[in-house]
C-alpha positions, 0 to 999 in steps of 0.5 A: 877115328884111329885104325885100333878102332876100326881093325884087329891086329895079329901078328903072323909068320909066314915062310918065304924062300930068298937068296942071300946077295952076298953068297947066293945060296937060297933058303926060306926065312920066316917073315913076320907080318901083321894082319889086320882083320876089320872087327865085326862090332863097328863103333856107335859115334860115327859120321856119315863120312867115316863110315862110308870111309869105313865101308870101303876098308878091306883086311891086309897085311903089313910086313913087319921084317925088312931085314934077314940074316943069312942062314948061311954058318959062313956068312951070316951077313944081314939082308934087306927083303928083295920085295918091294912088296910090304902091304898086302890085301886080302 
């Protein structure tokens, strides 16, 4: 059993605001995220213990950027997301 069968992939965009480490100035950046939905029709050829696996699955998402560019026209210097934070549940 692999994680294609079992949920949908989307890709989405989310707004966040960060400051550059370089030159400080804070601005929001688009953030590319993968959600991953759990689809409504399950697979048929599953054991007793996928799908007790797979009753304790929930949606989430995974970042998919770890790095921004500055926004900034004097920097423009490349960033790593401050968050620790790259799989959410939802």
């Amino acid at each position: 059993m692999q994680e294609k069968d079992i949920f949908d992939e989307k890709q989405e965009i989310k707004m966040a605001s960060f400051a550059c480490p370089n030159c400080r100035e804070r601005n929001d950046y688009d953030v590319r995220w993968l959600k991953r939905t759990k689809k409504k029709n399950l697979p048929r050829n599953l054991n007793q213990q996928e799908r007790a696996q797979l009753d304790k699955s929930r949606d989430y998402m995974v970042r998919m950027d770890d790095m921004l560019m500055c926004k900034n026209m004097r920097c423009r210097r490349r960033f790593e997301i401050p968050s620790a934070q790259s799989i959410v549940f939802i």
